[in-house]
Backbone as CSV, one residue per row, in Angstrom:
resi,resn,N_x,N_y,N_z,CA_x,CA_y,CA_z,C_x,C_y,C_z
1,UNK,0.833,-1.180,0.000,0.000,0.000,0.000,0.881,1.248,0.000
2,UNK,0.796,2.252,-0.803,1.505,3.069,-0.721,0.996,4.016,0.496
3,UNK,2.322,5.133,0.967,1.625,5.878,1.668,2.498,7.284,1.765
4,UNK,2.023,8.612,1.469,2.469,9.348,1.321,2.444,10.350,2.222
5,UNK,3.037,11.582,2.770,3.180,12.164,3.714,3.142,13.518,3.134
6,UNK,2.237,14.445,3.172,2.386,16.176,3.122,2.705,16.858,4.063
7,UNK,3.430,17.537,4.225,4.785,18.474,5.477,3.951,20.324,5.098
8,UNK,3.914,21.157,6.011,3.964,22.582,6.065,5.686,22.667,5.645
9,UNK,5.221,24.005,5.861,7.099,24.621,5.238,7.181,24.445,6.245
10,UNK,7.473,24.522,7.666,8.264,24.405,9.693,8.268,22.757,9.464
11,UNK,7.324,21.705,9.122,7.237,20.492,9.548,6.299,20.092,10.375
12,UNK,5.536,20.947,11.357,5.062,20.779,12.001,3.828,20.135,12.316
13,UNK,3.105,20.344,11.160,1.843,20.124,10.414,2.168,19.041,9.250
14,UNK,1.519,17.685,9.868,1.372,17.090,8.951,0.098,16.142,8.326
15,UNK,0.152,15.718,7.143,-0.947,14.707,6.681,-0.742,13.570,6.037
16,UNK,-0.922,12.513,6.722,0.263,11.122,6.132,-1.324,10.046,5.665
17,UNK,-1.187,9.990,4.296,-1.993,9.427,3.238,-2.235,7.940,2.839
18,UNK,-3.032,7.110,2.797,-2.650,5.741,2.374,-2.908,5.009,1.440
19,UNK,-3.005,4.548,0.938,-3.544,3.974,-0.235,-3.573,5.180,-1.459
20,UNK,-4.758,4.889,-2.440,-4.556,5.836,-3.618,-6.003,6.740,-3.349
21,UNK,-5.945,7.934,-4.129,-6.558,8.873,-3.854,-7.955,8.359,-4.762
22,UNK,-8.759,9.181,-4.115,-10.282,8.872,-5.176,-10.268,9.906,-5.991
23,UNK,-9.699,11.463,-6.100,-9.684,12.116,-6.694,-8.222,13.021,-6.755
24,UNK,-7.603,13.037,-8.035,-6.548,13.948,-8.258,-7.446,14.966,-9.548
25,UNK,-7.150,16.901,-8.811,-8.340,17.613,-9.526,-7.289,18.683,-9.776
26,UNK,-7.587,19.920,-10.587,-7.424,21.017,-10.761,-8.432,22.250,-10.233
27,UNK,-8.217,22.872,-9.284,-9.486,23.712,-9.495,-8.698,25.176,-9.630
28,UNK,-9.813,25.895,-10.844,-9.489,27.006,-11.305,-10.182,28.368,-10.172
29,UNK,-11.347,28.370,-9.476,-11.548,29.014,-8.852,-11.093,30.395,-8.343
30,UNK,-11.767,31.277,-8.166,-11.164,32.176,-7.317,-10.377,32.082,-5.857
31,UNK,-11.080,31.570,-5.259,-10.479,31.588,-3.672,-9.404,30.610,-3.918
32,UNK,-9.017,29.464,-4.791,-8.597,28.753,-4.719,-6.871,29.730,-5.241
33,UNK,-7.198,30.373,-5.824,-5.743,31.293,-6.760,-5.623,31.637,-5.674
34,UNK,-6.467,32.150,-4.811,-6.062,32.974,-3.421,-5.316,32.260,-2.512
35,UNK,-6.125,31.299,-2.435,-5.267,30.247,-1.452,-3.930,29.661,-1.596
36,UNK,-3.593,29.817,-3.366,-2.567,29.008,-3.307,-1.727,30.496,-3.802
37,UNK,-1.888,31.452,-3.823,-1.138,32.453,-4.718,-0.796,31.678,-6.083
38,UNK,-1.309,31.278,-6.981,-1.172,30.700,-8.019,-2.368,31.206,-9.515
39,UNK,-2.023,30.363,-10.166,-3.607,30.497,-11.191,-4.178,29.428,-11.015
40,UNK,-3.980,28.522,-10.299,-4.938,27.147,-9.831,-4.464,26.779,-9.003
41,UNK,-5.024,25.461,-8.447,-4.774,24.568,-7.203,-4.781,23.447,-7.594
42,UNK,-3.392,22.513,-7.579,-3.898,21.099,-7.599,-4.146,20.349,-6.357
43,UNK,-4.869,19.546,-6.475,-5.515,18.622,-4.885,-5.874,17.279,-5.076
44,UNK,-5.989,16.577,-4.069,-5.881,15.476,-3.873,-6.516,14.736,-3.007
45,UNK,-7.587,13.832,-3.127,-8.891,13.801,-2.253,-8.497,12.264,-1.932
46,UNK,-8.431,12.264,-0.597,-9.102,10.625,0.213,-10.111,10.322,0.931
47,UNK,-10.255,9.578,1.115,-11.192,9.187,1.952,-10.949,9.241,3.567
48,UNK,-11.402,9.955,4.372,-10.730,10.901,5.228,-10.382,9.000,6.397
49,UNK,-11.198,8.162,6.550,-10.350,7.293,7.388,-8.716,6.649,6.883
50,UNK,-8.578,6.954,5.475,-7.328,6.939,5.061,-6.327,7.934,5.582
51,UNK,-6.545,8.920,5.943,-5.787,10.008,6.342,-5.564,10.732,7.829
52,UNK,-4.144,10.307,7.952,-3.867,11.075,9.539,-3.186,12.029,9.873
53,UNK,-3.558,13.034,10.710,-3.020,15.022,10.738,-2.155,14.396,11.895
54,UNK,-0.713,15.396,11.696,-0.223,15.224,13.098,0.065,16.484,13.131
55,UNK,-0.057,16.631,14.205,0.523,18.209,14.885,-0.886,18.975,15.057
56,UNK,-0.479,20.437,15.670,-1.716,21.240,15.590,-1.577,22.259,14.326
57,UNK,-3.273,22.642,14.316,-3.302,23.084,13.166,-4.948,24.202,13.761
58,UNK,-4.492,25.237,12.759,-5.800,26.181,12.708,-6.949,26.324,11.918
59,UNK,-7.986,26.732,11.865,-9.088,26.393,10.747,-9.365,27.422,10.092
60,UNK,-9.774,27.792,8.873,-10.971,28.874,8.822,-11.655,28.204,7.407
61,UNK,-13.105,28.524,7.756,-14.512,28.368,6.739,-14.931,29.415,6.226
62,UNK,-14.753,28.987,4.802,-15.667,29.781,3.679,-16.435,29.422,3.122
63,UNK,-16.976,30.589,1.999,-18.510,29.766,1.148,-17.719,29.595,0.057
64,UNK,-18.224,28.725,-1.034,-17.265,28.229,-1.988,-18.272,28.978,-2.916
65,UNK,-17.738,28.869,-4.178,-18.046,29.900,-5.554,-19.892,29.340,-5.487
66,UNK,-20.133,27.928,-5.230,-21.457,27.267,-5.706,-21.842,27.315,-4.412
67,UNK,-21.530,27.903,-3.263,-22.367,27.988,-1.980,-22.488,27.230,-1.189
68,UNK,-21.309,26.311,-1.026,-20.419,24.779,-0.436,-20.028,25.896,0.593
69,UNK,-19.669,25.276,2.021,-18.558,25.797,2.902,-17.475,24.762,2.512
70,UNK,-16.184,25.349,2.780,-14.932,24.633,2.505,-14.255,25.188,3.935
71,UNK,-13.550,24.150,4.423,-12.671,24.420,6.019,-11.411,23.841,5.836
72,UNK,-10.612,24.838,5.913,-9.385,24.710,5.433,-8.284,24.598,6.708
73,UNK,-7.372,23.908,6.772,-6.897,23.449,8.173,-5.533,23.912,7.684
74,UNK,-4.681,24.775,8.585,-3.642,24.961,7.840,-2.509,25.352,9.649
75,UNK,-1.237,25.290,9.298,-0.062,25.300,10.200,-0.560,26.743,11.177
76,UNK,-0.251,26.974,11.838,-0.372,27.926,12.950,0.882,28.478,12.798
77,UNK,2.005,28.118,12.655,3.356,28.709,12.635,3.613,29.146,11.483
78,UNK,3.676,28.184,10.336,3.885,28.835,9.344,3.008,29.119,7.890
79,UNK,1.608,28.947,8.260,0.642,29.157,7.510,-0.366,28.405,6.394
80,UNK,0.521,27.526,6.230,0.624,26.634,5.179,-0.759,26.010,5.387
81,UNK,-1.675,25.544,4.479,-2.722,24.848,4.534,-2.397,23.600,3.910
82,UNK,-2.258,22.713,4.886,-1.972,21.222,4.656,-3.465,20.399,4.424
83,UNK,-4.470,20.439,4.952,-5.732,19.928,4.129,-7.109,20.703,4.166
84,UNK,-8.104,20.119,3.619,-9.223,20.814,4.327,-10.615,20.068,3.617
85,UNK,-11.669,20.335,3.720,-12.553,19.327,3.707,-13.571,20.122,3.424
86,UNK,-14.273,19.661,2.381,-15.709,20.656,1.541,-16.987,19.985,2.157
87,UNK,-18.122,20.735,1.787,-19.122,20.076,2.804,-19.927,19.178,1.224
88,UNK,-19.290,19.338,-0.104,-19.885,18.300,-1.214,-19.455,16.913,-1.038
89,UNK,-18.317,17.035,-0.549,-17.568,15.424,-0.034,-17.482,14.697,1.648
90,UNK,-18.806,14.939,1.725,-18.683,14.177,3.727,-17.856,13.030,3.673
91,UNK,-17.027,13.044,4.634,-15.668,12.056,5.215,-14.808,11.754,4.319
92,UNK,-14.608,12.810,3.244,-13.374,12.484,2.027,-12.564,13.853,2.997
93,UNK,-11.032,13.550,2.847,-10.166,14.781,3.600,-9.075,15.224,1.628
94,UNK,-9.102,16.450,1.248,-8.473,16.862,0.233,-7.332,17.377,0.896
95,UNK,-6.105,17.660,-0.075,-4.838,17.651,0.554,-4.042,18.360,-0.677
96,UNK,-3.269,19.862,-0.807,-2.779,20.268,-1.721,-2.056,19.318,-2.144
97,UNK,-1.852,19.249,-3.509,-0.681,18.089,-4.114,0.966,18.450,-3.639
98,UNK,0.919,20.166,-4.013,2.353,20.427,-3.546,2.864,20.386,-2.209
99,UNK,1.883,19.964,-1.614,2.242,19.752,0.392,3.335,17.881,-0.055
100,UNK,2.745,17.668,-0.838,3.317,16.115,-0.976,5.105,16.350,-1.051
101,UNK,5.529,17.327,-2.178,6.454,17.947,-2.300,7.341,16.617,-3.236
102,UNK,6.377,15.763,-4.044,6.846,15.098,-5.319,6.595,14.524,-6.228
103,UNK,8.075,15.107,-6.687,7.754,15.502,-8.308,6.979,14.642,-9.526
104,UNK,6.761,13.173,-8.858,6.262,12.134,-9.205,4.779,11.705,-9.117
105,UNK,4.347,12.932,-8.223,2.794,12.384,-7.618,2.080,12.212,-9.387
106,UNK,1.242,11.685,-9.436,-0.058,11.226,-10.368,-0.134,12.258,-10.747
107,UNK,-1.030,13.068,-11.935,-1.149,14.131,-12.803,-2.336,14.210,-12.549
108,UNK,-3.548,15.308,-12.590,-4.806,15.506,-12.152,-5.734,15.029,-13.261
109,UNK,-6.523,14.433,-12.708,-7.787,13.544,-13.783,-9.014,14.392,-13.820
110,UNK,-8.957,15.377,-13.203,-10.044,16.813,-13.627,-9.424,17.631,-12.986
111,UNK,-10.968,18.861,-13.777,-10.275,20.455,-13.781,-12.449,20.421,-13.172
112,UNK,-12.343,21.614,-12.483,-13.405,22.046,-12.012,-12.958,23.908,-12.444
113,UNK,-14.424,24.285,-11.758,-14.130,25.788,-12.303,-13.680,26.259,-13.634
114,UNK,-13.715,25.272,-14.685,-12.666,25.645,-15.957,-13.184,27.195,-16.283
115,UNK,-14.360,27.539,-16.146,-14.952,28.773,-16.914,-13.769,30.085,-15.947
116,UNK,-13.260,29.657,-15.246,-12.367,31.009,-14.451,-10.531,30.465,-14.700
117,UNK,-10.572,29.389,-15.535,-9.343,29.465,-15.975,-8.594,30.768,-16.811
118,UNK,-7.087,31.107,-15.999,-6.625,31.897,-16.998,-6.130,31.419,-18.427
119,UNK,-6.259,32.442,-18.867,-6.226,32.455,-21.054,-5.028,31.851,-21.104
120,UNK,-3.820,32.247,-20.465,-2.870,31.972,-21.236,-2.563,30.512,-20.575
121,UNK,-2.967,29.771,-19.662,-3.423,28.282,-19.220,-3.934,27.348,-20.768
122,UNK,-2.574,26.276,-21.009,-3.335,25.160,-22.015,-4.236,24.805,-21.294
123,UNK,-5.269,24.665,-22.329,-6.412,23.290,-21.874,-5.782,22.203,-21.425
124,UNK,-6.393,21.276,-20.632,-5.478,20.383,-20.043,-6.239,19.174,-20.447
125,UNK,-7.577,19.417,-21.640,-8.632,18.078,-21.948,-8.699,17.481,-21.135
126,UNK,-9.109,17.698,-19.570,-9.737,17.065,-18.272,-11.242,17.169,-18.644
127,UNK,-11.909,15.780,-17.914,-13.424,16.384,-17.700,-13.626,17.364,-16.638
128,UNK,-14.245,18.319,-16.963,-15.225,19.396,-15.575,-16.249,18.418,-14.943
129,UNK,-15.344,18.843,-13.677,-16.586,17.764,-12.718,-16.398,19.128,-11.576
130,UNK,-18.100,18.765,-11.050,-18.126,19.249,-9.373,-17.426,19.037,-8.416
C-alpha cells in the first residue's frame, strides 16, 4: 500500500496518506488562486479514514463559488494549509498536491471551475466535474 506524507514549510503540520486517492483535480476558482497564490490549485482527495493530521493546526470556513462551505486546516506557525474538507464530499479529507512535495505524484484527472481558468493556461482536456 503506498503511503504518502504532506509536510507545512516548519514540519510541524502534517498529513500522512494511504492507499490511492479517489480524486486527483485542478481547481481554477477564485479563492482557490487565493489560497494558493497561483492560477490554480492542484488537490488530492481521500477518503478521510485513510488520512492522519499530526501536529496542531488552525481552521478557517468559507462559502465556496457554488455555496459549499470549505474548512481549510492549515499550520499555525507557518501558515501553510496542509488539508481541508468541503461540505460536497462528507468524510473524504483533500490535501494540496504540492504539500506532498513530489515531483512524481499522479497528474490531475479533472479540472473544475474551468470557466475562471486563466487564457494563457493550455487546456489540459480534463473532464469538468463538481
Amino acid at each position: 500500500m503506498t503511503i504518502r506524507e504532506a509536510r507545512c514549510a516548519c514540519g510541524a503540520l502534517t498529513a500522512r496518506a494511504e492507499g490511492d486517492p479517489v480524486r486527483l483535480s485542478v481547481c481554477h476558482c477564485t479563492d482557490c488562486k487565493r489560497r494558493t497564490g497561483s492560477a490554480f490549485s492542484w488537490n488530492v482527495t481521500y477518503e478521510g479514514d485513510r488520512v492522519t493530521i499530526g501536529g496542531a493546526f488552525d481552521s478557517y470556513t468559507r462559502g465556496s463559488d457554488d455555496g459549499f462551505w470549505v474548512r481549510h486546516h492549515f499550520c499555525g506557525g507557518c501558515g501553510v494549509t496542509i488539508f481541508y474538507e468541503i461540505e460536497r464530499r462528507p468524510n473524504m479529507v483533500s490535501i494540496p498536491a504540492g504539500a506532498f512535495a513530489d515531483p512524481a505524484f499522479p497528474p490531475p484527472t479533472v479540472e473544475v471551475y474551468e470557466e475562471s481558468r486563466c487564457p494563457w493556461l493550455p487546456d489540459l482536456g480534463l473532464p469538468n466535474e463538481p
